[in-house]
C-alpha positions as CSV (number, residue, x, y, z in Angstrom):
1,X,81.8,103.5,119.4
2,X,84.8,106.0,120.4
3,X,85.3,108.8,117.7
4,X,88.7,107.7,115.6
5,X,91.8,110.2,116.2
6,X,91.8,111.2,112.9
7,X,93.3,115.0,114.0
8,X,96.4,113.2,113.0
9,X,97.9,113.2,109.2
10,X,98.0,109.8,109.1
11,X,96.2,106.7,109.8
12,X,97.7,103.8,111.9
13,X,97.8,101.5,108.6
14,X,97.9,102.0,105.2
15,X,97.1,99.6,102.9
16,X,98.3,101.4,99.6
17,X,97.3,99.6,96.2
18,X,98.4,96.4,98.0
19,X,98.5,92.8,95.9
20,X,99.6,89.6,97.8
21,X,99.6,86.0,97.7
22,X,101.8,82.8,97.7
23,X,104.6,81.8,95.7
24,X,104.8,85.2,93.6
25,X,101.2,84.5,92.4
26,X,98.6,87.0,94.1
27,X,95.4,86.4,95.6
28,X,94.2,89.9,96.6
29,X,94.8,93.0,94.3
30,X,95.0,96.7,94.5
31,X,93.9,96.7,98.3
32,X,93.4,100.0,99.6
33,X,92.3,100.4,103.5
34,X,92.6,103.0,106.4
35,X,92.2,101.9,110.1
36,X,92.7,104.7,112.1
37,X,93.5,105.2,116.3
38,X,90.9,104.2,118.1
39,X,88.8,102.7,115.1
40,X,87.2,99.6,115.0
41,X,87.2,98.4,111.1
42,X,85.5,95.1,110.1
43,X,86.2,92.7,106.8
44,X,83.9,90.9,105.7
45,X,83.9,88.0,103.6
46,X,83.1,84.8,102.7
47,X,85.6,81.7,102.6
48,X,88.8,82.1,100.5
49,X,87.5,85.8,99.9
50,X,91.2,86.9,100.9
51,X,90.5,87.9,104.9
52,X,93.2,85.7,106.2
53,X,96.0,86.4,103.6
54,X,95.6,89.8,104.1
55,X,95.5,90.0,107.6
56,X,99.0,87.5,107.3
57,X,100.6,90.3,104.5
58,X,99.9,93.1,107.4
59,X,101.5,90.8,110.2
60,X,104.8,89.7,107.3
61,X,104.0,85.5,106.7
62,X,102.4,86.1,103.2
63,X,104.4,88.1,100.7
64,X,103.5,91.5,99.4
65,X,104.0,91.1,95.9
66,X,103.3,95.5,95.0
67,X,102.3,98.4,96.5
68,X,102.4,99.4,100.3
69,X,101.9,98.7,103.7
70,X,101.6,101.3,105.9
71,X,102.4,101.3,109.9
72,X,102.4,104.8,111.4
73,X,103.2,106.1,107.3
74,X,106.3,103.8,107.5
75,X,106.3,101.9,104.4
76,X,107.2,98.2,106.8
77,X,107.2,95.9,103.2
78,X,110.2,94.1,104.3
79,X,109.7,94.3,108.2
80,X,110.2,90.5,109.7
81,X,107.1,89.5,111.8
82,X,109.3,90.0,114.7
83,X,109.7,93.5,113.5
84,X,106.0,94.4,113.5
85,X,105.2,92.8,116.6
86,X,108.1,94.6,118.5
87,X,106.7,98.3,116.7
88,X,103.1,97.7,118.3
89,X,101.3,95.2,115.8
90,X,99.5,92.1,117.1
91,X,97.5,88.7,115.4
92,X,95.1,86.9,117.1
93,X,94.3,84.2,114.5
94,X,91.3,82.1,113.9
95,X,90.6,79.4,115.7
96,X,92.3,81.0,119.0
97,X,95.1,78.6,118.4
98,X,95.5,79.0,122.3
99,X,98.6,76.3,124.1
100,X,96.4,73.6,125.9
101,X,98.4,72.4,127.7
102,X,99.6,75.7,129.4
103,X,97.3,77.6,132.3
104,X,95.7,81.1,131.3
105,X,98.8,82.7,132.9
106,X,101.3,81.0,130.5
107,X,99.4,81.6,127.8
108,X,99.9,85.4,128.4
109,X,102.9,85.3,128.8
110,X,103.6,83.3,125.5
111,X,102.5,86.5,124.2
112,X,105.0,88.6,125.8
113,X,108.4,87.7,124.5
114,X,109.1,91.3,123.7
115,X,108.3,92.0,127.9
116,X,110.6,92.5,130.8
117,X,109.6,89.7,133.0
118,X,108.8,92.2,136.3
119,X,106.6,93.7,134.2
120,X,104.3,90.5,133.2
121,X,102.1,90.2,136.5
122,X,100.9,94.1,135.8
123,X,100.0,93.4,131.9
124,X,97.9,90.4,133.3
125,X,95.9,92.1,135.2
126,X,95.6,94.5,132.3
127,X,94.1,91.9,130.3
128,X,92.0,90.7,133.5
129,X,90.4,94.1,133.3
130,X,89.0,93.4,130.1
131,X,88.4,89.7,130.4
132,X,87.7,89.1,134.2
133,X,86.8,85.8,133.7
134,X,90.7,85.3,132.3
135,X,91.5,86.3,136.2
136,X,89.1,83.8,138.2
137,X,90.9,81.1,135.7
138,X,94.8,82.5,135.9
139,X,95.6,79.0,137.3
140,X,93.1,76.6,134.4
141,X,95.0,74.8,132.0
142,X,93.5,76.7,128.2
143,X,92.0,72.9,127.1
144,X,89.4,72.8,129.9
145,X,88.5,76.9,129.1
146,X,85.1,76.9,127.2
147,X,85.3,78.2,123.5
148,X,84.3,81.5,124.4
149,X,87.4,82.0,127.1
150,X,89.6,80.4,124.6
151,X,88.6,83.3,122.5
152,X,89.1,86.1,125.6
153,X,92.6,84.3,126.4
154,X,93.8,84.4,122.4
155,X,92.7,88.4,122.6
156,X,94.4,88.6,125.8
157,X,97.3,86.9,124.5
158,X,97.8,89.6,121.8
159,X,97.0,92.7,123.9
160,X,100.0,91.9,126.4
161,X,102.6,94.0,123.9
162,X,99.9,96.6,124.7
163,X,99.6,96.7,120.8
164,X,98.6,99.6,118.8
165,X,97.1,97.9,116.2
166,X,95.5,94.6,116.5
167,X,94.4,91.8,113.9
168,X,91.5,89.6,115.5
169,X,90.4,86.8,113.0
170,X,87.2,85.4,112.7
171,X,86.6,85.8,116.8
172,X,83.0,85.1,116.3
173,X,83.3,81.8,114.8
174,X,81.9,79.1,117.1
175,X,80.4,81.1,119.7
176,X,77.0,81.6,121.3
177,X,75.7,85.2,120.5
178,X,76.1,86.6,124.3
179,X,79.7,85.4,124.4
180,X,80.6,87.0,121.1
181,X,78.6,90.4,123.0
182,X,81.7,90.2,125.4
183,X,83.9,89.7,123.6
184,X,83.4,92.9,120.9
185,X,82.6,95.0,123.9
186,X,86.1,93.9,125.6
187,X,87.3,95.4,122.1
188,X,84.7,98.4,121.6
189,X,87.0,99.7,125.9
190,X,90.4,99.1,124.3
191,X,89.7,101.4,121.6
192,X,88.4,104.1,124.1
193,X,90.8,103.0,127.2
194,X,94.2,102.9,124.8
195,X,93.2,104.4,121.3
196,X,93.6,101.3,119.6
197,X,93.5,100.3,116.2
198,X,91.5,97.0,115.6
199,X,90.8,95.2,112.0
200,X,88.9,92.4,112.5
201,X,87.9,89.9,109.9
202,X,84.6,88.5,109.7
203,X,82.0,85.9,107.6
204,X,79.1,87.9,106.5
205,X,76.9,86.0,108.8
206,X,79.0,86.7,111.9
207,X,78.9,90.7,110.6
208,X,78.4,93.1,113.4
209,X,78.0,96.4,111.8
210,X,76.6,98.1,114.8
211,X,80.2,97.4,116.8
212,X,82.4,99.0,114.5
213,X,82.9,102.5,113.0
214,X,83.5,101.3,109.4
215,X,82.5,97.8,107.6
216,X,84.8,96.6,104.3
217,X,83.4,93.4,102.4
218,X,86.5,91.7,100.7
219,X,85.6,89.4,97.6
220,X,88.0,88.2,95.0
221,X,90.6,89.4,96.5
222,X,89.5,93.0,95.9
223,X,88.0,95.4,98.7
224,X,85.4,97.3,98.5
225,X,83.0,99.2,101.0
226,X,80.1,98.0,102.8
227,X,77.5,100.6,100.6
228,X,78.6,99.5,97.5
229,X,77.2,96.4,97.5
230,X,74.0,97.7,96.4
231,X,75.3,98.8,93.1
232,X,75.5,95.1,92.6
């Protein structure tokens, strides 16, 4: 893994002390996190743990009921969606949620609203770099794409912003074990290319802990690091 920029004062989110959840009642409670530039940080946890709520508080769909979150120190609590998406923040959600009926080249560009349409052809080749297989299929409607390049093309999807933080759910789920390889090394050359940030939420059985710098095991709603599980 690339060494995080941490010569900075601050990290690229915050989570300060963070409790969220849905209809004022909150599912995840005092979160505190760090994911730095160029750092690959992954949560793990099993179902209904908290990964997804929390990786929806970051992006603005789930409420954020106290404390802080943290984009570049800017408290962003009451940012839209919109809002983070337009300052550098992208989701890729489970279940690649690609559009089936579009090719691989619409579906990049569904993820570009915030783009100047000259500049769309150069970001797809951008995310060609990383997911070549995404080129040699530009014209393939996304429901004949195998799981795997339905993952590539929801990662791609998000990185057309060129993002500096992005939220990748669950991206092993599904997948064969040398397709899921790809995919976190596609990950593992954006940190180093662009300085990236990259959270990524995980089940424990899909944990990678050799393709990140830092692992976090969410339970209860409450986050704790990887090492301390053994004082359980």
């Amino acid at each position: 893994m690339s060494e995080p920029s941490r010569g900075r004062e601050y990290p690229k989110l915050a989570l300060e002390n963070m409790r969220a959840g849905y209809d004022g009642v909150a599912v995840l409670f005092d979160v505190n996190l760090e994911v730095w530039p160029g750092e690959i940080v992954i949560l793990c946890g099993g179902n209904g743990a908290g990964k997804s709520t929390m990786l929806k508080a970051i992006m603005g769909t789930v409420q954020v009921l106290g404390g802080d979150v943290r984009y570049d120190d800017r408290r962003i609590n009451r940012w839209a969606p919109h809002r983070r998406t337009k300052a550098g923040i992208s989701y890729s959600p489970e279940g690649r949620r690609v559009f089936p009926t579009l090719t691989v080249r619409e579906n990049l560009h569904a993820g570009a609203s915030n783009v100047p349409t000259s500049a769309l052809p150069e970001r797809c080749r951008e995310v060609y770099e990383y997911f070549p297989v995404l080129g040699e299929r530009e014209d393939q409607v996304a429901a004949t794409l195998s799981g795997g390049e339905q993952q590539m093309l929801a990662i791609g999807r998000a990185l057309m912003p060129r993002p500096e933080l992005i939220l990748v759910e669950e991206p092993s789920q599904g997948l064969a074990p040398v397709v899921v390889d790809r995919v976190y090394l596609a990950l593992q050359q954006i940190c180093l290319d662009r300085g990236v940030a990259v959270l990524i939420a995980e089940q424990f059985q899909q944990l990678r802990g050799n393709d990140c710098d830092r692992v976090l095991v969410i339970d209860k709603g409450t986050v704790i690091p990887f090492e301390a599980l053994s004082r359980f």
